[in-house]
N, C-alpha and C positions, 0 to 999 in steps of 0.2 A: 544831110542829117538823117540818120536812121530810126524811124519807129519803132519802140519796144510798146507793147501793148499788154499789160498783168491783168488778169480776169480775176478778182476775186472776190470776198466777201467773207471770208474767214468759216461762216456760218454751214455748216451742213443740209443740201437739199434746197438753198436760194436760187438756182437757177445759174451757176458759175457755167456749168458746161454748157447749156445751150446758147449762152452770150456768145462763149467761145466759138462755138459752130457757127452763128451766124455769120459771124464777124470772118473768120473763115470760108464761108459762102458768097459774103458781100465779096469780097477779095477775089475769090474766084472768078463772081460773075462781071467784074469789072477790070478783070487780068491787072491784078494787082498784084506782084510777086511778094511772093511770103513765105517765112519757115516756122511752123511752130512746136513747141515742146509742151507736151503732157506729164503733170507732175503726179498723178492720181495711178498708184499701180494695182489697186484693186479693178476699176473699171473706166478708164481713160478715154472719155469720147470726144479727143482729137485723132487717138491714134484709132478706133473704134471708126470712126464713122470719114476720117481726113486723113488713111495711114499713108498715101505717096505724099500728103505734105508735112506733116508729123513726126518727133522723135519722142521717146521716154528721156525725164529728166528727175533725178532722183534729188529732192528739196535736201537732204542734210548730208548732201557732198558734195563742198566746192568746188571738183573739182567739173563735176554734172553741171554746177550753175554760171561755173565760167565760161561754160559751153555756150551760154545764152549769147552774153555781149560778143565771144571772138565770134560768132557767124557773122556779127554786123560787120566785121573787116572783110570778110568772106565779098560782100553782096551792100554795098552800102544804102542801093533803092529798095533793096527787100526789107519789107516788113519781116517783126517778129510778134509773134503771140504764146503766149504762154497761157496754159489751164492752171491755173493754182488748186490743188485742193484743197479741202476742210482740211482748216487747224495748222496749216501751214506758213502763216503771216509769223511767227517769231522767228522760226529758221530762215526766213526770206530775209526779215530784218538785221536780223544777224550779220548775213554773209554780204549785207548792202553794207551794214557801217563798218564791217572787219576791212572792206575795200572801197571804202569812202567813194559808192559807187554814184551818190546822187550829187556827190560837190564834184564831181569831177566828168560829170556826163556831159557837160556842156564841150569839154574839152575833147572829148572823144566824141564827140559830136554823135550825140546820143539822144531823143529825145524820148523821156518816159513816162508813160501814161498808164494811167493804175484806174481799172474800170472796177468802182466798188457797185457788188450786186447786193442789189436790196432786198426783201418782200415787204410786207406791211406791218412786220410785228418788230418789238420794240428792241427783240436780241440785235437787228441789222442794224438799230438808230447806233445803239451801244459800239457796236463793233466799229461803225463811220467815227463816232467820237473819240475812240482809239485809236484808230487809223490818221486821223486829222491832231490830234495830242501829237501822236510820234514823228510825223513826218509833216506837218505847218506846210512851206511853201512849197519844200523840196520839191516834191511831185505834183502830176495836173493828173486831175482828179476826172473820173465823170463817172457821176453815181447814173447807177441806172434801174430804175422804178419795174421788176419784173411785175406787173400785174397778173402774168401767169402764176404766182402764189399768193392773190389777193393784189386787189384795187383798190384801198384805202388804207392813204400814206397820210391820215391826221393824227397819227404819232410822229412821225418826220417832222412834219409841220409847225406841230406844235413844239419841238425840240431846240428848234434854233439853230441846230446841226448844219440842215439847210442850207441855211444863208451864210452859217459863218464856210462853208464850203465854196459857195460863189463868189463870195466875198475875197477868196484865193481862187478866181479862175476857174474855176469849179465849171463841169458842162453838165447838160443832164438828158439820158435817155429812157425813155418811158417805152417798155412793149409792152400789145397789147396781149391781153389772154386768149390763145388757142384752145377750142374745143379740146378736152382732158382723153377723151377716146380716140380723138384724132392724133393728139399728140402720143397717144398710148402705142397705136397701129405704128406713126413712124418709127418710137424707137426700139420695136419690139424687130421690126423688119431691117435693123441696123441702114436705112437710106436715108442717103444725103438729101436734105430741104429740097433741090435742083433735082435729084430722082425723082420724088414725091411730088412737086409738081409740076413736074414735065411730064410724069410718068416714062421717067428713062428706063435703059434696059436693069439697072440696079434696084427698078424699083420692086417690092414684091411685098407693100404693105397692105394693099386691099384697100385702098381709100376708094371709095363711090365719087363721082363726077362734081359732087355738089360740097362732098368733103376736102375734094382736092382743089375746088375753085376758093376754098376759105383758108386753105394753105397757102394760097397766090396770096392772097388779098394780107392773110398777116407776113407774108416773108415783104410785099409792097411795104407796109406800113413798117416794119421795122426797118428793112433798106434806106428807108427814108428821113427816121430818123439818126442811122450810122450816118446817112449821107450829109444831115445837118452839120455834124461835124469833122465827119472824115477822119480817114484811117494814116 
């Protein structure tokens, strides 16, 4: 069965693209074979920052998103990931029910996982209730708590969203917040997580010794938690 894996969150600036990278990175450093498509053609950072594993995928033409599933015939142990970007969940949904992609994935032996990114404010609760309204059980879910845009999810909490999410299988990943300078230096210097802290030859962000050991310690703690659930 092949993993598709949708990064989204509808919302602009939640942190879709760094999920994607990571998740991208975990795979890497765990030789996890994978293709993924960047839907974002203003500034796309899978094909930015992961261009030999990366393709551009244009959201409002099927004929770009059929491209997604036939790689799975391609490679059936390779992963797929997809960058969603902003405001692209109705075009997405669209070309799912035009090709009854979710009642017939099991058949194509498909399995697909829709990573909704969060922050702490109540646009992302709304957007998860919309996302859970449209598509109930079809999909498995795993919301992921960016605390890189704020650490207090007691509007989530308080919503109910939550629960009626786990309550369908729901997983959940929580990162922690990266220093904002730190995070500034990597993506200014376009280097992969793996450059920055290894200090590879790719790297050329300037992180200090003490800034690059707190890149270890969050790319640790988020590996950790991909790893609870795996890719």
């Amino acid at each position: 069965m092949t993993n598709i894996h949708l990064i989204g969150g509808e919302k602009g600036g939640v942190g879709k693209s760094l999920v994607a990278r990571l998740l991208a990175q975990y795979m890497i450093d765990n030789n996890i074979p994978f293709i993924g498509f960047d839907s974002d053609r203003s500034h796309g950072a899978l094909l930015r920052f992961y261009s030999g594993y990366a393709s551009p995928v244009l959201i409002d033409s099927y004929q770009s998103l059929d491209a997604i599933v036939e790689a799975t015939a391609e490679n059936a142990e390779r992963r797929v990931l997809v960058d969603l970007a902003a405001q692209t969940q109705e075009r997405l949904t669209q070309w799912m029910d035009d090709s009854q992609l979710l009642e017939v994935a099991a058949e194509l032996n498909l399995y697909i996982r829709y990573w909704h990114v969060l922050d702490a404010g109540k646009d992302s609760v709304d957007l998860l209730k919309r996302l859970l309204d449209r598509h109930g059980n079809k999909l498995h879910y795993v919301l992921v708590l960016n605390e890189v845009r704020g650490d207090d999810f007691r509007i989530l909490d308080a919503s109910g969203e939550k629960e009626r999410a786990l309550s369908m299988g729901a997983e959940i990943v929580r990162l922690k917040r990266l220093h904002e300078v730190s995070m500034i230096k990597i993506d200014a210097s376009s280097s992969s997580f793996w450059a920055v802290a290894n200090k590879g030859e790719g790297d050329t962000s300037g992180l200090g010794m003490l800034e690059r050991q707190r890149v270890k310690l969050w790319l640790k703690s988020a590996f950790a938690e991909i790893g609870k659930i795996g890719v």
